[in-house]
C-alpha positions in Angstrom: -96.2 20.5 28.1 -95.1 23.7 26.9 -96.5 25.4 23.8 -95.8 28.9 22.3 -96.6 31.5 24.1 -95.7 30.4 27.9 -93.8 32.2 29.7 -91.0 30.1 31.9 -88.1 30.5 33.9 -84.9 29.8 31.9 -81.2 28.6 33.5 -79.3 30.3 30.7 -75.0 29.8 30.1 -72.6 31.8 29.1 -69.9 31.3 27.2 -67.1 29.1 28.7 -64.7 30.8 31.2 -67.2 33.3 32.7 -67.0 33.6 36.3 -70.3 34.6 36.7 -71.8 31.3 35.5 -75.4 30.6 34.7 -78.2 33.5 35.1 -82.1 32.9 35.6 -84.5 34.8 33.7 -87.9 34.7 32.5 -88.7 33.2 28.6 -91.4 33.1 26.0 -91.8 30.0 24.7 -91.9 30.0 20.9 -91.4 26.5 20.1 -94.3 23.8 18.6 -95.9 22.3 21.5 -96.0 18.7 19.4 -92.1 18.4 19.2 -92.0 18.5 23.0 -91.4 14.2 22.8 -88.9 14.9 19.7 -86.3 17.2 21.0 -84.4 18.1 24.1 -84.6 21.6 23.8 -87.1 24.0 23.9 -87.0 27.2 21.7 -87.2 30.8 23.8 -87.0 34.6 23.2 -85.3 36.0 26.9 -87.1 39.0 28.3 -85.0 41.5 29.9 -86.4 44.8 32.6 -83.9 46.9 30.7 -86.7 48.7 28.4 -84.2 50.8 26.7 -83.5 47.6 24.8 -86.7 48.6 22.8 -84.1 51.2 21.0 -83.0 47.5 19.1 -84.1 46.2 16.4 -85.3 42.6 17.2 -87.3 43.7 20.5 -90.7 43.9 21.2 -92.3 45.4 24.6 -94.7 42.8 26.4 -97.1 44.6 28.7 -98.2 43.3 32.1 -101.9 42.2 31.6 -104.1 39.6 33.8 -103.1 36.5 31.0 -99.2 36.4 31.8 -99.4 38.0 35.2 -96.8 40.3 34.9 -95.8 42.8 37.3 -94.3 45.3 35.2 -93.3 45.9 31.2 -90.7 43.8 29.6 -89.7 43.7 26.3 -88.6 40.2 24.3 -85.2 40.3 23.0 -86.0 38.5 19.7 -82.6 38.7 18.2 -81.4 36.5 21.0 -83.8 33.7 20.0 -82.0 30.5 21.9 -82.8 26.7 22.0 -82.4 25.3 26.2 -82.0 22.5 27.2 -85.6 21.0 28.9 -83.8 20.6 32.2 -83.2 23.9 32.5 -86.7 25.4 32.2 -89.2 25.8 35.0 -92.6 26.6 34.1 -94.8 29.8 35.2 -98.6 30.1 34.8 -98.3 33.1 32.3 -98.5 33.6 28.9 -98.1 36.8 26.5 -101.3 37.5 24.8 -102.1 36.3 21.2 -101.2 40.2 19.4 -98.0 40.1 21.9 -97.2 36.5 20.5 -97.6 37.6 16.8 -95.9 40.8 17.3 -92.6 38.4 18.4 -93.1 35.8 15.7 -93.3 39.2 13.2 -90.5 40.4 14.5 -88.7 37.5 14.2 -89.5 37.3 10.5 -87.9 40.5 10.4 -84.8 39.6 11.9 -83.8 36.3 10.2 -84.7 38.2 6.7 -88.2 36.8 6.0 -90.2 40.1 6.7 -89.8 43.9 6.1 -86.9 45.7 8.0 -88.2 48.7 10.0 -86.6 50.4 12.4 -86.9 49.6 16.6 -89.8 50.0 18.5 -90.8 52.8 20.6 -89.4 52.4 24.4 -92.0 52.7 26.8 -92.4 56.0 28.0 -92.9 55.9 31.6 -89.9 56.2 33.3 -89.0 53.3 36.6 -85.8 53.3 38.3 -82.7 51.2 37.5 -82.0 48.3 38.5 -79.3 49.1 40.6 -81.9 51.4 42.5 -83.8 48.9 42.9 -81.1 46.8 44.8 -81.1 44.4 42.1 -77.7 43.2 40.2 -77.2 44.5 36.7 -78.8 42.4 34.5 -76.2 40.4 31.6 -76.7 38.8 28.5 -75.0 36.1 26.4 -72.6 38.6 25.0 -71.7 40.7 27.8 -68.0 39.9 27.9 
């Protein structure tokens, strides 16, 4: 059972014709745990390593703490809010911490018009290589064309 908060692995899609296909990538959960048995698909915010995201509105950084296990800062890309199909999630031990969970459900408010508009928050100041020092593939989105 998944409830809000988790943190999972995610198979996400992207639109039809890409020849990249499907990427994986870590998820908070933000979907009622009691309509697990009444829907297919499981509401999640991606999180992305690409801090400089936190320059969007619709993003909120989530720290590495002992509760979700993380191993370095991410930040929740809220705007991208996305129902998956249960199939395609794999569970993790971690979960973002009660303020980190509120800060995303604020920000959603924010974003679908139910709460104040402000501007982006802050990016993390400390500076960590890219990820194509890091060996690691540029990291895509849903809309990347």
């Amino acid at each position: 059972m998944l409830s809000p908060g988790d943190i999972c692995w995610v198979h996400l899609t992207f639109p039809q014709g890409d020849s990249e296909g499907p990427c994986r990538r870590p998820a908070v959960v933000l979907q009622a745990s009691e309509l697990d048995d009444a829907l297919p698909t499981v509401l999640v915010v991606p999180l992305t390593l690409e801090v400089d995201a936190l320059r969007l509105p619709g993003t909120v950084p989530v720290e590495p703490d002992l509760e979700n296990g993380l191993a370095r800062s991410l930040v929740a890309l809220v705007f991208q809010l996305t129902a998956v199909d249960r199939e395609l999630i794999h569970r993790t031990s971690g979960r973002v911490s009660a303020a980190a969970l509120e800060a995303i459900r604020e920000e959603l408010d924010r974003v679908s018009g139910r709460g104040e508009v402000r501007p982006p928050a802050a990016a993390i100041s400390r500076e960590r290589p890219s990820r194509e020092e890091e060996g690691l593939a540029p990291e895509r989105s849903f809309y990347d064309p």
